[in-house]
C-alpha positions in Angstrom: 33.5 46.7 11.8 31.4 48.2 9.0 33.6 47.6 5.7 31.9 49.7 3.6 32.0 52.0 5.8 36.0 52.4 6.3 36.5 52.4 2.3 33.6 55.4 1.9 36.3 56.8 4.8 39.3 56.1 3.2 38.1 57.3 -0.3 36.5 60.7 1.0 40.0 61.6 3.0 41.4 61.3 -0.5 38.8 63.6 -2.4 39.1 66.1 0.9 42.5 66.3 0.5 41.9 67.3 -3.6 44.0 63.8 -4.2 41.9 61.2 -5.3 43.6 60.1 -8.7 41.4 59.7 -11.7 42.1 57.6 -14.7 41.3 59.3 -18.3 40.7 57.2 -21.4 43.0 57.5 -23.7 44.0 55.3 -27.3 47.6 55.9 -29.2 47.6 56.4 -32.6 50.3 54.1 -33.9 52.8 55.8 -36.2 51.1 59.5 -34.4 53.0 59.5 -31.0 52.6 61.5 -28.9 48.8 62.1 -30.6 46.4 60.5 -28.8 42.4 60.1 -28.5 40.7 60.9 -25.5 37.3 59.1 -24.7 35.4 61.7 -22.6 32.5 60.2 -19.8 29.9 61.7 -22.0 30.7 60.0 -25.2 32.4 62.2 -27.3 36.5 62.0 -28.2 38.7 64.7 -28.2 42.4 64.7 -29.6 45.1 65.0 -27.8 48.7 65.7 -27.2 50.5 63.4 -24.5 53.3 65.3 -22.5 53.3 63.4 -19.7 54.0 59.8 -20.9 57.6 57.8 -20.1 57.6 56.6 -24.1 60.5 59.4 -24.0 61.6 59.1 -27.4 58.4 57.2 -28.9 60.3 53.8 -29.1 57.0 52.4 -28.4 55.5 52.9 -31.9 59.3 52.6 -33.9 58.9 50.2 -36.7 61.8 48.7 -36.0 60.4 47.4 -32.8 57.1 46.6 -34.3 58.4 44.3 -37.1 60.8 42.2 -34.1 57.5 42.0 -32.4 55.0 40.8 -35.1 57.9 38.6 -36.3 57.9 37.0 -32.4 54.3 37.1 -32.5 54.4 35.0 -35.8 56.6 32.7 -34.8 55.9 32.0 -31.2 52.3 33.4 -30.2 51.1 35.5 -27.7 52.3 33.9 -24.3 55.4 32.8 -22.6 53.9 29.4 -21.3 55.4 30.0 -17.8 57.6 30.9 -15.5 61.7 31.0 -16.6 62.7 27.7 -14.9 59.4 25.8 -15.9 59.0 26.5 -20.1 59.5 30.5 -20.0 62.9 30.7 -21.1 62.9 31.3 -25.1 65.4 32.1 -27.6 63.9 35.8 -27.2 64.5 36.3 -23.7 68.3 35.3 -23.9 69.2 37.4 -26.9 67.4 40.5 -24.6 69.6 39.8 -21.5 72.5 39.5 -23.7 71.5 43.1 -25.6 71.2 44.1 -21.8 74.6 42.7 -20.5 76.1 44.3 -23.7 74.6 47.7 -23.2 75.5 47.7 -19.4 79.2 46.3 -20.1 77.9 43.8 -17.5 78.8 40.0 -17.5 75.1 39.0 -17.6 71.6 40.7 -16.9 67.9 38.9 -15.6 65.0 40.4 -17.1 62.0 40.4 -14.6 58.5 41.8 -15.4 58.8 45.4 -14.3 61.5 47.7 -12.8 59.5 47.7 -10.0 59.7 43.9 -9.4 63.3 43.7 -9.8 64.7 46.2 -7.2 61.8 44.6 -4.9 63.0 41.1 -5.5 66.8 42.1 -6.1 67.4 44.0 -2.8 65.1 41.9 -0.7 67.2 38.7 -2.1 70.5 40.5 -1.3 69.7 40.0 2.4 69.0 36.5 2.1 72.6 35.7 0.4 74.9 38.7 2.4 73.7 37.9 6.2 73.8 41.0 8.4 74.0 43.3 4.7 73.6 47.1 6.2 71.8 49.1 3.0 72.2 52.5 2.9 69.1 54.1 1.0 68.6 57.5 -0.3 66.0 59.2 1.6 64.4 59.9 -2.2 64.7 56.6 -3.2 61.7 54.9 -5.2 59.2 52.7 -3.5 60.6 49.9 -5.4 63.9 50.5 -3.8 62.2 51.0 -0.3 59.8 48.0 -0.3 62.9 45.7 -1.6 64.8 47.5 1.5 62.2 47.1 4.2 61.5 43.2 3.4 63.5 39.9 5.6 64.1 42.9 8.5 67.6 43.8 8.7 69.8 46.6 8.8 69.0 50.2 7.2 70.0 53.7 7.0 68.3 56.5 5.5 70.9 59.0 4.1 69.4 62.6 3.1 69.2 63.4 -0.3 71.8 63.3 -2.3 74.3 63.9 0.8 77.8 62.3 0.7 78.8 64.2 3.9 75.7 62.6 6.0 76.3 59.2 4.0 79.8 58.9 5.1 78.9 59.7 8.4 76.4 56.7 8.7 79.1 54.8 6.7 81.7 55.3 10.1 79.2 54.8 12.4 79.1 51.5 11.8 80.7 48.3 11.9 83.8 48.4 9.2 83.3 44.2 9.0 79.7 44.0 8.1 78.1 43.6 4.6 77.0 46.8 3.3 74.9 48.7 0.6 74.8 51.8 -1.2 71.4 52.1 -2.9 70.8 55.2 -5.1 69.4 56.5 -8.7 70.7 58.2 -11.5 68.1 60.7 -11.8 65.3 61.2 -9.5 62.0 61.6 -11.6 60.1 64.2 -9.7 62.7 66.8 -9.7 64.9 65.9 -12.5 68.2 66.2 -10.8 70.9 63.5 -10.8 72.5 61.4 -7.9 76.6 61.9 -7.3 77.4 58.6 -8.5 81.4 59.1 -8.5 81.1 60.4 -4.6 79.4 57.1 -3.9 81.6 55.1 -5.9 84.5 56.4 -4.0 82.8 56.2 -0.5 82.0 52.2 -1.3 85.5 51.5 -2.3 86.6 53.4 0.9 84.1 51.2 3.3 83.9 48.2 1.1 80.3 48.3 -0.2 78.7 47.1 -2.8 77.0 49.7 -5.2 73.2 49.5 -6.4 71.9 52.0 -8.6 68.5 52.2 -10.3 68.7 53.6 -13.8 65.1 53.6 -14.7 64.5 57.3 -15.9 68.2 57.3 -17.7 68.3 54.0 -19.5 68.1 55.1 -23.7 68.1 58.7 -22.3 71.9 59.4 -22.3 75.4 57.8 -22.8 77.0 57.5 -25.9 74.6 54.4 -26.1 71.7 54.8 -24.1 73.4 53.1 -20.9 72.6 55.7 -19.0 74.4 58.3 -16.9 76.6 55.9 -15.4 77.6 55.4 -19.0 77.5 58.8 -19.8 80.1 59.7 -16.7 82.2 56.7 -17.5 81.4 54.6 -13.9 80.1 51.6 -15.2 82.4 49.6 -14.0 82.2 50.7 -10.6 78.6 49.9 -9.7 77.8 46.5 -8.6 74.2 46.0 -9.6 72.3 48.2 -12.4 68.9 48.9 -12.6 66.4 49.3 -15.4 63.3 49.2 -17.3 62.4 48.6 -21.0 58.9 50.6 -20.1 60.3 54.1 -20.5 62.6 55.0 -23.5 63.4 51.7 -24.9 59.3 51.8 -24.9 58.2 48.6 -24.5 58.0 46.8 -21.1 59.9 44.9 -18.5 62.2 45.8 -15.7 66.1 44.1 -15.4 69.1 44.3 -13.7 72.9 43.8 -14.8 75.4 42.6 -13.1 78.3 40.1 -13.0 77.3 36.6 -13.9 77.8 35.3 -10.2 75.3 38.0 -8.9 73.0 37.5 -11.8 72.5 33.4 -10.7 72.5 34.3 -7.0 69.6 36.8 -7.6 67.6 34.5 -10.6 68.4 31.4 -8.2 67.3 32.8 -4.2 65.0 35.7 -5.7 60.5 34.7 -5.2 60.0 37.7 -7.5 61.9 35.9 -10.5 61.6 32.6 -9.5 57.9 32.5 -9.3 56.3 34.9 -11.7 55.6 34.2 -15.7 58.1 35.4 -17.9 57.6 38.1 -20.3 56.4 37.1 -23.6 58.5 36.6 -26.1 56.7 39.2 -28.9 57.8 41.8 -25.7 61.2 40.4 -24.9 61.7 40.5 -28.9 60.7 44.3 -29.1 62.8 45.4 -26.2 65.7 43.7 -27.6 65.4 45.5 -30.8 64.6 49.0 -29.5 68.3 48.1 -27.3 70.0 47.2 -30.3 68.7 50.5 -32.2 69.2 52.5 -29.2 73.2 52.1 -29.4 73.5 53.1 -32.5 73.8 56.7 -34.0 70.3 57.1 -34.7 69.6 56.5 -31.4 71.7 59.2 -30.6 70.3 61.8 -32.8 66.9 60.8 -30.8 68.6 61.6 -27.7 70.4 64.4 -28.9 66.6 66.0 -30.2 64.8 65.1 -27.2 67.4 67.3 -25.0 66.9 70.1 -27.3 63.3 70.2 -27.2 63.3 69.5 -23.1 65.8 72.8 -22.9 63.6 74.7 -25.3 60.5 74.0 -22.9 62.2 74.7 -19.8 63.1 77.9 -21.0 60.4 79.3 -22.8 58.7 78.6 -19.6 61.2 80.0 -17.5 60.5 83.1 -20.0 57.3 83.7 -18.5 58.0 83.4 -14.5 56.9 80.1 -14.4 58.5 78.5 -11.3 60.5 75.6 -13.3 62.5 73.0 -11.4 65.3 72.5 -13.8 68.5 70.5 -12.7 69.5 69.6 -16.7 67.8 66.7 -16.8 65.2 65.7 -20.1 62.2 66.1 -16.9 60.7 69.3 -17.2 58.8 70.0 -13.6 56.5 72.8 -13.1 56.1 73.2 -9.1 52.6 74.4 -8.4 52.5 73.8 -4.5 48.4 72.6 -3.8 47.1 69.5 -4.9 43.7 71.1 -6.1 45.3 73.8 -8.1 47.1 71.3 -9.7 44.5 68.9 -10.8 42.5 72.0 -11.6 45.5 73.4 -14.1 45.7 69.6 -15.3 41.9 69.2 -15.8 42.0 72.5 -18.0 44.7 72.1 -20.0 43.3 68.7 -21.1 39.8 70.0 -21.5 40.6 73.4 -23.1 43.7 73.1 -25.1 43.7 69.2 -25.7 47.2 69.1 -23.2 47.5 66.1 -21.5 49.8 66.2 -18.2 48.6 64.6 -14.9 48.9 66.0 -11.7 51.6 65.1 -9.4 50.7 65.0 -5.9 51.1 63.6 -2.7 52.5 60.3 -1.6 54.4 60.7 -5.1 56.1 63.7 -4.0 55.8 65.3 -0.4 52.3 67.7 0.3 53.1 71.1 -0.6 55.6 70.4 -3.6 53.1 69.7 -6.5 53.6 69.8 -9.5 52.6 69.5 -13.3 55.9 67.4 -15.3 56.4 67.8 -18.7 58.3 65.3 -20.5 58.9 66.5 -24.0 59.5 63.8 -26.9 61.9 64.5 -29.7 58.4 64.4 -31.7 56.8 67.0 -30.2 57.6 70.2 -32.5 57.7 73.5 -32.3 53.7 73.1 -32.8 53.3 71.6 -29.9 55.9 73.4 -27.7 53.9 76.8 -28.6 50.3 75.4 -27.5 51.8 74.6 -24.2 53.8 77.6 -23.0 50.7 79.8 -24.3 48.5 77.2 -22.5 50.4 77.6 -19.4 51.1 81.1 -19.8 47.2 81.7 -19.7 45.6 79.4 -17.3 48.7 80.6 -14.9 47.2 83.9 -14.8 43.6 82.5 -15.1 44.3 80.5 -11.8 46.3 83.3 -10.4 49.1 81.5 -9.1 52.6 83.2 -8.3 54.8 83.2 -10.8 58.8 82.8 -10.3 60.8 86.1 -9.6 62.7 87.1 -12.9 66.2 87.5 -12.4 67.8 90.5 -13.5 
């Protein structure tokens, strides 16, 4: 086999298919979110707005979590020294699973290093310590969620979308005795919309199953505290194992999950993706605990309350001009554009030209045929910045001539 000559392959399938992703150089401005530099190939820099960037509500340069992490940093220095069980465990990481358990209403939480890591570890684990556990997945699921699905074999059913009726079917199907699993999200980040939690809730009480939910685009984002929507909706209680990250609104970095204390030591004592992998370090654990701590209080809120606001006033300003919006009431504002290369192209121009950063969203993200451009407005990004991008969008739409959506009456 030539090697080379596979990867050439392999690479050129993805620039055929207008899909190969680039990477663009950009440097945060701290106490200027979401301003950023952009270091073009040639040389030259080029401000720049972000609108694509998880730091919903620009936790990530708050000084409140900036003065808990130099104060870590002082005190502690830059590592962890290893992995939880052998020196990793500090002062830090305890007071963030407790600010965790708190904000969950859970018994106890494990941090792990990324969201991503913890529904990988968590649901692969869960196999090990429920023998025979049937998991029911949403077909929509993250790859997190299917990897930690797919790993020790085992049982599996794929549910469509969002659908109780199909869920309950699989739920009948099978054997009432055996372990099972519900696995779902809160909201779905390519599409904005939100999972039926309550349905699901009620169909694992009726069939005995434990509840898994992955919170990762809600944490911060809604509840009266930032738990999220289970919060929000008032079902915390009935969900068996939360999800999370502290890389998205609470800004920092670091994945979790929540749970009650028995779980939380089966999972941190059976799990290779806890058990092996350095803990976070304690200047990180120390900022995510304070961005937590702020986010429960009232002025979290009012960042939560302005970041709405400004996500509605997007989504309809661009809805104003045709533009074919994906809007389920979510703070994700997706703009469906259908064709990877007229996609990148938009992204490319509105980076280049109007200083509009939003990457292209394309395939194996979201299926072939549904991509899109997705917005995630800030509760710092003013009225400014809302006007350069619907008149950006409004004139590289009819630049590119693209359809635009069909006005209602």
């Amino acid at each position: 086999m030539t090697y080379d000559s596979a990867l050439d392959t392999a690479l050129q399938r993805l620039h055929d298919e207008g899909r190969y992703r680039t990477f663009i150089d950009i440097e945060r401005k701290n106490g200027q979110f979401p301003h950023a530099v952009w270091s073009k190939e040639d040389g030259s820099e080029k401000d720049i707005t972000v609108w694509c960037g998880n730091d919903y509500l620009g936790m990530g340069q708050h000084p409140v979590v900036l003065a808990a992490m130099h104060e870590a940093l002082d005190a502690t220095g830059a590592g962890s020294g290893g992995t939880r069980n052998i020196s990793g465990t500090t002062v830090y990481h305890k007071r963030l699973e407790a600010e965790l358990a708190d904000l969950h209403q859970k018994e106890a939480a494990l941090v792990f290093t990324s969201a991503y890591i913890a529904n990988d570890a968590t649901l692969s684990t869960l196999r090990a310590i429920f023998p025979g556990l049937i998991i029911y997945s949403d077909v929509l699921n993250h790859n997190s969620m299917i990897e930690g699905i797919r790993k020790n074999g085992g049982e599996k059913r794929i549910f469509r979308h969002n659908d109780v009726a199909h869920l309950r079917e699989m739920l009948e199907a099978d054997d009432p005795a055996a372990p099972k699993l519900i696995a779902f999200e809160s909201i779905y980040s390519m599409d904005g919309d939100f999972g039926p939690i309550e349905a699901f809730c009620d169909l694992a009480d009726e069939f005995n199953a434990l509840t898994y939910i992955d919170e990762v685009h809600a944490v911060g984002m809604y509840g009266p505290r930032g738990g999220g929507v289970a919060e929000r909706d008032g079902l915390m209680d009935r969900i068996d194992i939360i999800n999370g990250t502290m890389a998205k609104a609470i800004g920092v970095f670091g994945g979790y999950i929540a749970a009650s204390a028995k779980m939380v030591d089966a999972i941190r004592s059976y799990a290779p993706g806890f058990i092996f992998t350095t803990s976070l370090p304690p200047t990180v654990a120390a900022g995510c605990a304070a961005s937590i701590a702020f986010l429960k209080t009232a002025e979290g809120q009012a960042l939560r309350d302005k970041q709405q606001l400004h996500a509605q006033i997007l989504k309809m300003r661009l809805k104003g001009l045709g533009l074919p919006i994906i809007d389920h009431g979510s703070h994700i504002v997706p703009v469906h554009v259908g064709h990877p290369v007229h996609c990148k192209l938009i992204s490319d121009m509105l980076l280049d030209r109007y200083g509009v950063y939003v990457q292209p969203i394309n395939f194996p993200t979201v299926p072939r045929g549904t991509e899109r451009l997705r917005f995630t407005p800030s509760p710092v990004h003013d009225p400014r910045e809302i006007d350069r991008v619907v008149t950006a969008m409004d004139q590289l739409w009819a630049h590119c001539a693209l359809n635009r959506a069909e006005l209602s009456a």
